[in-house]
Biotite code that builds the C-alpha atoms (Angstrom):
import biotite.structure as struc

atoms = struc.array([
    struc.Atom([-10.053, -6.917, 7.430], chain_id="A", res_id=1, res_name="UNK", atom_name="CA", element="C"),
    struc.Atom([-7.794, -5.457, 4.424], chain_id="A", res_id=2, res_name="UNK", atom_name="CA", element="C"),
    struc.Atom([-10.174, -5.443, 1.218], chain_id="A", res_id=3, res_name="UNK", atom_name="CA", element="C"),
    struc.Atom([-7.352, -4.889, -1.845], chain_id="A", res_id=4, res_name="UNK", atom_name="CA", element="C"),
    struc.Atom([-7.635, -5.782, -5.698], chain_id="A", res_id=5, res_name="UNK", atom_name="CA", element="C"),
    struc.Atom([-6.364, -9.197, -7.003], chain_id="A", res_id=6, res_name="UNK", atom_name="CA", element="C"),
    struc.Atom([-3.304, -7.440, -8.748], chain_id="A", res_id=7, res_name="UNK", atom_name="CA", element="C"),
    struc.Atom([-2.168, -5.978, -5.085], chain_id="A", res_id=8, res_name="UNK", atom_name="CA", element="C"),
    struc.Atom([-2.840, -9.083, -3.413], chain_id="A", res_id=9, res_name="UNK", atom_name="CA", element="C"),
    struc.Atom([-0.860, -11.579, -6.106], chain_id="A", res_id=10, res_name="UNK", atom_name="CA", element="C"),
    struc.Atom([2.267, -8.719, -5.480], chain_id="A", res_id=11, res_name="UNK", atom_name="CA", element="C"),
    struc.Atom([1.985, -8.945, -1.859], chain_id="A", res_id=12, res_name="UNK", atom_name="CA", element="C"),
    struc.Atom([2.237, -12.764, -1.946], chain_id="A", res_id=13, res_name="UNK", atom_name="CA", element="C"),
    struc.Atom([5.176, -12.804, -4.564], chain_id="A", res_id=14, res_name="UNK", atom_name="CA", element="C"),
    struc.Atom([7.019, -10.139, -2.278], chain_id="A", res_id=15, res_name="UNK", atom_name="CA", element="C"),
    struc.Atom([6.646, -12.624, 0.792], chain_id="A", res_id=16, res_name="UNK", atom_name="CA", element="C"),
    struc.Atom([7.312, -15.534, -0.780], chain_id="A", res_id=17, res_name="UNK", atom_name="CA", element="C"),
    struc.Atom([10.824, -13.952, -2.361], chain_id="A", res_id=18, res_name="UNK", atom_name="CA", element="C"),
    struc.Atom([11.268, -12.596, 1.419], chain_id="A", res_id=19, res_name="UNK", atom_name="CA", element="C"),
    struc.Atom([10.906, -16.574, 2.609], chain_id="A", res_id=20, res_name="UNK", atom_name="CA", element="C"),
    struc.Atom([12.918, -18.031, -0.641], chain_id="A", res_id=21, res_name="UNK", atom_name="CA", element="C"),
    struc.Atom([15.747, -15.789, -1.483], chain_id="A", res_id=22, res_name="UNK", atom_name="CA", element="C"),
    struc.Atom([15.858, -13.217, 1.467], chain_id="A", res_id=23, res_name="UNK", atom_name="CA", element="C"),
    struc.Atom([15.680, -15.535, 4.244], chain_id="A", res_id=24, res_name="UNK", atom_name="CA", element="C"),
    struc.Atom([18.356, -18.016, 3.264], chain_id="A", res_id=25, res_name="UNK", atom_name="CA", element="C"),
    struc.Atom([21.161, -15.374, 2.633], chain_id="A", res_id=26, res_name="UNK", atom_name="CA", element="C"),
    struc.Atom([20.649, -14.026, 5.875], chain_id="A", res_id=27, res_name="UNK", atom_name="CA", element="C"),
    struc.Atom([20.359, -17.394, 7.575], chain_id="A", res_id=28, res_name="UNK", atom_name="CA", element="C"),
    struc.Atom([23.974, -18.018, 6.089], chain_id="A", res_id=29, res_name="UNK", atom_name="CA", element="C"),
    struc.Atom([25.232, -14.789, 6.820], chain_id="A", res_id=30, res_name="UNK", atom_name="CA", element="C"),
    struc.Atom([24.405, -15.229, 10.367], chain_id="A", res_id=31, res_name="UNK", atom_name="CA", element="C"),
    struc.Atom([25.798, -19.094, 10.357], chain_id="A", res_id=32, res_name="UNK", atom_name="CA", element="C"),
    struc.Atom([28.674, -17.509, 8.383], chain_id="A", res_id=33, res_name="UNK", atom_name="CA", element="C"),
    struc.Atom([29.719, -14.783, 11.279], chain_id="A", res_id=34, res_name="UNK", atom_name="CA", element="C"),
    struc.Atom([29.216, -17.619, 13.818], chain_id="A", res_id=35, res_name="UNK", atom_name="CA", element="C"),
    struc.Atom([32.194, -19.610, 12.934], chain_id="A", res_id=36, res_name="UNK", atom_name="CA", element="C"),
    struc.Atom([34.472, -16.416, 13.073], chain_id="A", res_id=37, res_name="UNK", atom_name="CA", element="C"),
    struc.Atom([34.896, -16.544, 16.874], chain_id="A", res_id=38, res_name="UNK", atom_name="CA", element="C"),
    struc.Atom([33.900, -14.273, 19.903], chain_id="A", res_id=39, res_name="UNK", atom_name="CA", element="C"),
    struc.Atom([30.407, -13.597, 19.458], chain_id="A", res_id=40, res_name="UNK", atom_name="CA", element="C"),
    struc.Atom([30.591, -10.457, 22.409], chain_id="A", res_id=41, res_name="UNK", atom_name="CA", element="C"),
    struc.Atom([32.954, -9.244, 19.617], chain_id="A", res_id=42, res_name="UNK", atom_name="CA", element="C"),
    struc.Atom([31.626, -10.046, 16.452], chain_id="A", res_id=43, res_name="UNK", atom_name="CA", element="C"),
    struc.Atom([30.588, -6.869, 14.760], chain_id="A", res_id=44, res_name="UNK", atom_name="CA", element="C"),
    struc.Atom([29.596, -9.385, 11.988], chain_id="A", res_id=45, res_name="UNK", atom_name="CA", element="C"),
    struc.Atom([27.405, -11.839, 13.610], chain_id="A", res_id=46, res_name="UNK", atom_name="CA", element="C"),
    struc.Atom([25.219, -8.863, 15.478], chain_id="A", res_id=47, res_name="UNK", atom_name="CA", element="C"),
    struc.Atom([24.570, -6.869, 11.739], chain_id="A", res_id=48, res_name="UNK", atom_name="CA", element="C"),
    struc.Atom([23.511, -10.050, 10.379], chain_id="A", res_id=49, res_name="UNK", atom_name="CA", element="C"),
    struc.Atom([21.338, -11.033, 13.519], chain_id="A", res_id=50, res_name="UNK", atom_name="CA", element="C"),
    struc.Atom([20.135, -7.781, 13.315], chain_id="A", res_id=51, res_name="UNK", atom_name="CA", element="C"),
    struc.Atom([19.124, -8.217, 9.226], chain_id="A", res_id=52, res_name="UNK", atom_name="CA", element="C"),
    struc.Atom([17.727, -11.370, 10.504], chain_id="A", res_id=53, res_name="UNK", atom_name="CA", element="C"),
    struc.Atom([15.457, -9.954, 12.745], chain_id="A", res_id=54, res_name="UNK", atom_name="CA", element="C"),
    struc.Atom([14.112, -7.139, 10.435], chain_id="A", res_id=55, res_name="UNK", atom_name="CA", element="C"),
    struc.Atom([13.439, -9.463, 7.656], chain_id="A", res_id=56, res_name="UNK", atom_name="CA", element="C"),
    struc.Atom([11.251, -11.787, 9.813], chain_id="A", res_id=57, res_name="UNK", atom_name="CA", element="C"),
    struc.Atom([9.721, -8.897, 11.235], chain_id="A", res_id=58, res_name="UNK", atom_name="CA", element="C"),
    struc.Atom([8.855, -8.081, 8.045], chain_id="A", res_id=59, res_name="UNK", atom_name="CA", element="C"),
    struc.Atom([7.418, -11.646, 7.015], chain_id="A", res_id=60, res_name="UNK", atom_name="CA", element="C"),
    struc.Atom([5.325, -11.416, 10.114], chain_id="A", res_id=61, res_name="UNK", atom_name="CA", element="C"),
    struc.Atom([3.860, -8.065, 9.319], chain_id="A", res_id=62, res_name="UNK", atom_name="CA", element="C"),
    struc.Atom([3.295, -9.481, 5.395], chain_id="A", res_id=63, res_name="UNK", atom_name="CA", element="C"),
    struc.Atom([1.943, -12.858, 6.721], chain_id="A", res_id=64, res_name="UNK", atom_name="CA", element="C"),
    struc.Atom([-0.439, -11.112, 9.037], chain_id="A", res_id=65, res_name="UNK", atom_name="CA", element="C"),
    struc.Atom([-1.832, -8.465, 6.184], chain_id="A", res_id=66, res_name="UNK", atom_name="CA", element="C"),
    struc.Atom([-2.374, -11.558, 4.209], chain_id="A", res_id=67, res_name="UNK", atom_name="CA", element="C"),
    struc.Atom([-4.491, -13.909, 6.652], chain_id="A", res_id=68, res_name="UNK", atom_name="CA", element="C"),
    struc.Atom([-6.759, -10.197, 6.950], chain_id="A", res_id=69, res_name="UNK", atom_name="CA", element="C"),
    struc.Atom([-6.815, -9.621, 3.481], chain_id="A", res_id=70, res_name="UNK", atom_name="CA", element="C"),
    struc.Atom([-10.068, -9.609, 1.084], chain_id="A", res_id=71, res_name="UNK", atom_name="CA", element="C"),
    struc.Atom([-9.941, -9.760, -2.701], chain_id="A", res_id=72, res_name="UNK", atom_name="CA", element="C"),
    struc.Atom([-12.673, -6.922, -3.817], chain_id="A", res_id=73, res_name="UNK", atom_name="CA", element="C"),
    struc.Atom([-15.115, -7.799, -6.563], chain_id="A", res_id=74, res_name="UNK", atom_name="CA", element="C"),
    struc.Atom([-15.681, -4.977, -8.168], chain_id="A", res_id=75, res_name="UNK", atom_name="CA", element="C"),
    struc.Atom([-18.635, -6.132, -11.112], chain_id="A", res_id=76, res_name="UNK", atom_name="CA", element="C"),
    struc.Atom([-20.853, -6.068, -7.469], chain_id="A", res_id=77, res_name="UNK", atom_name="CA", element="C"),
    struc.Atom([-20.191, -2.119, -7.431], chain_id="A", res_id=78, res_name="UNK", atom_name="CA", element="C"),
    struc.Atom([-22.044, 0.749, -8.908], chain_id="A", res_id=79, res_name="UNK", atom_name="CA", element="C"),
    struc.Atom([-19.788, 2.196, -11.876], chain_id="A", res_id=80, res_name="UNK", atom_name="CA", element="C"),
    struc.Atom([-21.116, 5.996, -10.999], chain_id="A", res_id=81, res_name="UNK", atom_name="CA", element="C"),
    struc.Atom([-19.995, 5.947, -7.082], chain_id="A", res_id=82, res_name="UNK", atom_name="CA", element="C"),
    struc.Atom([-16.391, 6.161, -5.796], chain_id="A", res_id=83, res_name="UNK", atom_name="CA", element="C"),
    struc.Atom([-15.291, 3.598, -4.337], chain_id="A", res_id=84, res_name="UNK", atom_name="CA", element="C"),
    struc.Atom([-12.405, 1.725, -3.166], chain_id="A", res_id=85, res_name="UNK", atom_name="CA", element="C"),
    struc.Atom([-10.638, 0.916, -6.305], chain_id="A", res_id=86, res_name="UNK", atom_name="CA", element="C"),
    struc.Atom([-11.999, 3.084, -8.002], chain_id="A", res_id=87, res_name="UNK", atom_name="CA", element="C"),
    struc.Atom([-10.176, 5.812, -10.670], chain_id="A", res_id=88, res_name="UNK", atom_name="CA", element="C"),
    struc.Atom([-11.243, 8.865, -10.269], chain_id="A", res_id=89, res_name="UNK", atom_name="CA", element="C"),
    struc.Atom([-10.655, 12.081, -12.467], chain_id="A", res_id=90, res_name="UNK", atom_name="CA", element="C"),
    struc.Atom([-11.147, 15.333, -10.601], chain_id="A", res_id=91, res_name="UNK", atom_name="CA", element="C"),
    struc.Atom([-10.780, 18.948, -11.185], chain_id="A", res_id=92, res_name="UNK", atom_name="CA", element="C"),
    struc.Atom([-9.446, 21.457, -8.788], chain_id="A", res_id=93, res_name="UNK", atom_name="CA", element="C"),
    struc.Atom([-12.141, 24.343, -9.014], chain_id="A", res_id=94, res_name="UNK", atom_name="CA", element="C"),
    struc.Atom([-9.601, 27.126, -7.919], chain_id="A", res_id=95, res_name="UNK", atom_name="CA", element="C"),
    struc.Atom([-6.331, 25.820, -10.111], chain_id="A", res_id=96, res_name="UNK", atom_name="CA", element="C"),
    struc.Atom([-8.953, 24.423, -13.052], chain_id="A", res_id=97, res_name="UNK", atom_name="CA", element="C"),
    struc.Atom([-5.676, 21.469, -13.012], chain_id="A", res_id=98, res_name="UNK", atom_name="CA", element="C"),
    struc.Atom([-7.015, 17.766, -13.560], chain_id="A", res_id=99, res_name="UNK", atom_name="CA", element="C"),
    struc.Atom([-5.771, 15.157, -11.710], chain_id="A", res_id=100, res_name="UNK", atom_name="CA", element="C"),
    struc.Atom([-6.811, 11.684, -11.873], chain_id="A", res_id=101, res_name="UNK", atom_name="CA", element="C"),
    struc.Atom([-6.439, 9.302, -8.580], chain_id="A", res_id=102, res_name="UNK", atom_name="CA", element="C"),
    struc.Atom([-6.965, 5.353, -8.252], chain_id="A", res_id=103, res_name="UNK", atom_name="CA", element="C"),
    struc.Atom([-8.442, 4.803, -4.653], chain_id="A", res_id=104, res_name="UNK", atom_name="CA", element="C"),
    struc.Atom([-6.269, 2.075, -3.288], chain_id="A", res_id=105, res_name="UNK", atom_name="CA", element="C"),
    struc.Atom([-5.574, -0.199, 0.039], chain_id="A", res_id=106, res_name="UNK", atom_name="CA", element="C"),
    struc.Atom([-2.681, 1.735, 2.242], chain_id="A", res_id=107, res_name="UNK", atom_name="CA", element="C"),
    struc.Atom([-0.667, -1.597, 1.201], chain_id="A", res_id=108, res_name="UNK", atom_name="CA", element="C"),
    struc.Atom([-0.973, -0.697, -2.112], chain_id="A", res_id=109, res_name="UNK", atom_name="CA", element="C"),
    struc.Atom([-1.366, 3.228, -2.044], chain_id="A", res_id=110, res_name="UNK", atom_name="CA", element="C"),
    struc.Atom([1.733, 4.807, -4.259], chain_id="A", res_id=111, res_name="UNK", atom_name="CA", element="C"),
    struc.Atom([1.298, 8.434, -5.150], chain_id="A", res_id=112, res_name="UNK", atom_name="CA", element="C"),
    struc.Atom([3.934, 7.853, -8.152], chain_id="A", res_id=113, res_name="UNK", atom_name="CA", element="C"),
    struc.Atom([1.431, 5.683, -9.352], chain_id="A", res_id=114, res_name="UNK", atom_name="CA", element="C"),
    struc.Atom([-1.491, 7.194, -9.024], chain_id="A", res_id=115, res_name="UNK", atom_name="CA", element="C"),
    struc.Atom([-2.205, 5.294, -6.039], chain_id="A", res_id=116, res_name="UNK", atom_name="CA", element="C"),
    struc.Atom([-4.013, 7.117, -3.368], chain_id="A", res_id=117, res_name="UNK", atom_name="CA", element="C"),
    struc.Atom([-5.015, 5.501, 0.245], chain_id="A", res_id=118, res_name="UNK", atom_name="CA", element="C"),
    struc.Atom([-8.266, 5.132, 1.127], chain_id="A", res_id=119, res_name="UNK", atom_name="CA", element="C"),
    struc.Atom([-7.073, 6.289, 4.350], chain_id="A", res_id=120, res_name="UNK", atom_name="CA", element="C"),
    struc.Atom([-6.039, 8.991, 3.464], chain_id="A", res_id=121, res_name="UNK", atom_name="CA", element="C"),
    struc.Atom([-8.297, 12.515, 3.693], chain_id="A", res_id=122, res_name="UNK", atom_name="CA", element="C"),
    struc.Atom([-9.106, 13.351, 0.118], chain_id="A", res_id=123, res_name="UNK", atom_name="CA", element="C"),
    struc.Atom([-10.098, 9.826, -0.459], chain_id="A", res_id=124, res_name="UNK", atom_name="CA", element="C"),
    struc.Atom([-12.391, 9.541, 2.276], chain_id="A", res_id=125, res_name="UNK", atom_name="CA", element="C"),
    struc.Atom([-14.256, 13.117, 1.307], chain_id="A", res_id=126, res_name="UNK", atom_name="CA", element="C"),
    struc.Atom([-14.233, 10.818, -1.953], chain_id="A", res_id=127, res_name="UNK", atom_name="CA", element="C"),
    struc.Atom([-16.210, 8.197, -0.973], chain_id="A", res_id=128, res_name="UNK", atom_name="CA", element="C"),
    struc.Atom([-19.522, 7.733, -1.897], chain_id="A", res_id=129, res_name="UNK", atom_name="CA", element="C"),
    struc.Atom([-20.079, 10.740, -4.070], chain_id="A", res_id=130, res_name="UNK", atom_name="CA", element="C"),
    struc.Atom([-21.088, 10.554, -7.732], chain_id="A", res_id=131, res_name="UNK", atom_name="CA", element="C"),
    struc.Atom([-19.820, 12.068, -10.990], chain_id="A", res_id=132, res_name="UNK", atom_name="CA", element="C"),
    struc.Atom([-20.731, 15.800, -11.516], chain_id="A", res_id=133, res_name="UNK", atom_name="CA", element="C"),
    struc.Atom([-20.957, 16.533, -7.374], chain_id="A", res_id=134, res_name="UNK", atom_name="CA", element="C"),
    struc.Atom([-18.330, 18.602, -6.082], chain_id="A", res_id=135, res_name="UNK", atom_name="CA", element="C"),
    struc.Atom([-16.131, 17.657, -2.635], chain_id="A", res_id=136, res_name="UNK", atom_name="CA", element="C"),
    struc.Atom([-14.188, 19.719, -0.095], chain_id="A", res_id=137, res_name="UNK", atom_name="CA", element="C"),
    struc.Atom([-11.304, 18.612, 1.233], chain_id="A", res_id=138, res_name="UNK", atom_name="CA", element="C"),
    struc.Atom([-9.077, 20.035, 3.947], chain_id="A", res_id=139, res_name="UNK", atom_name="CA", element="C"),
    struc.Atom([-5.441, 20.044, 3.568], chain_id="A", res_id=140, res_name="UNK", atom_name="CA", element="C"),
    struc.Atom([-2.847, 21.341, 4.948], chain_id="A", res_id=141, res_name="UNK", atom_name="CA", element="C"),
    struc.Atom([-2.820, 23.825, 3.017], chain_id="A", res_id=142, res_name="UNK", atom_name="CA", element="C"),
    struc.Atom([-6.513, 24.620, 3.537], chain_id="A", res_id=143, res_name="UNK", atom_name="CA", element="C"),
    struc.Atom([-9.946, 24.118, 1.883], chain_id="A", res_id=144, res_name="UNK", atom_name="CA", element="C"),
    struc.Atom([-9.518, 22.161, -1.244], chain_id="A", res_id=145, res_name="UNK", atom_name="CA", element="C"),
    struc.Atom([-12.421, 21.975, -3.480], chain_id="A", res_id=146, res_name="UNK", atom_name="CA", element="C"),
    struc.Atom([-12.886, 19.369, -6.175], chain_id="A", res_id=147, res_name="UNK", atom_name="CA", element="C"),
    struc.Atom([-15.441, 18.112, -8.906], chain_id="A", res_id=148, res_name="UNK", atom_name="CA", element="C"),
    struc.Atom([-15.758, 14.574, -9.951], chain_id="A", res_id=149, res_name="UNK", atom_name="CA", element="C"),
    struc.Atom([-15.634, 14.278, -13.915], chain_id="A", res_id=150, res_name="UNK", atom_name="CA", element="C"),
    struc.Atom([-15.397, 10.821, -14.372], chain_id="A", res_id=151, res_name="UNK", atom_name="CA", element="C"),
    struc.Atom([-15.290, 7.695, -12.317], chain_id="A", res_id=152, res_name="UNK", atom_name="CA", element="C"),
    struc.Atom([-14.169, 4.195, -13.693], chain_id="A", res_id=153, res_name="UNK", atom_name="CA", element="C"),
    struc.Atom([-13.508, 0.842, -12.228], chain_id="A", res_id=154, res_name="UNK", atom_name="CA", element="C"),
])
């Protein structure tokens, strides 16, 4: 089971329903397209768009299946002062004194350009659970990282 926020769930049904819609269609034609121009052992045409075809319903299937596992989170059931998935966190580096502030995500939604961190991932899972003021070590690849939680909002 997937638990993600109501905003990351109504994008991941728009994406898969554009995917069945618009995507799917082209390609189907594409394929139909490259049929009726011959030789199929030597249609360079027919095998790229057979090939698109079976990506994009790979894709469908992988989007359809994180769907049918997925849980909208309520988050008024949650403690405000405790990270948490979905959480936004601001945290200071102790040896940099450099703030950064983090939104603990799903990995379907995690996007570092956003802000977006996985809950997966290691510094969100030395994350979890702790409350504002406490401090948090985290190993990275570059080492020890050690941070303090100033602030945690939902």
């Amino acid at each position: 089971m997937e638990y993600m926020s109501q905003q990351g769930y109504d994008e991941l049904v728009a994406e898969l329903n554009h995917m069945i819609k618009v995507e799917l269609p082209k390609v189907i034609e594409a394929v139909a397209e490259a049929r009726d121009k011959g030789d199929l052992s030597e249609n360079f045409e027919y095998h790229a768009a057979k090939r698109e075809q079976g990506r994009l319903l790979g894709r469908i299937r992988f989007k359809q299946n994180i769907l049918a596992h997925a849980r909208v989170l309520d988050t008024s059931q949650r403690p405000a002062d405790t990270v948490q998935l979905l959480s936004k966190v601001t945290l200071t580096n102790l040896k940099t004194n450099k703030q950064m502030v983090y939104t603990l995500a799903s990995p379907h939604e995690a996007n570092l350009r956003e802000g977006k961190i996985s809950i997966k991932s290691p510094m969100a899972q030395a994350l979890l659970n702790h409350k504002v003021g406490e401090t948090v070590e985290v190993r990275v690849p570059a080492g020890l990282l050690k941070l303090r939680i100033e602030k945690v909002e939902l």
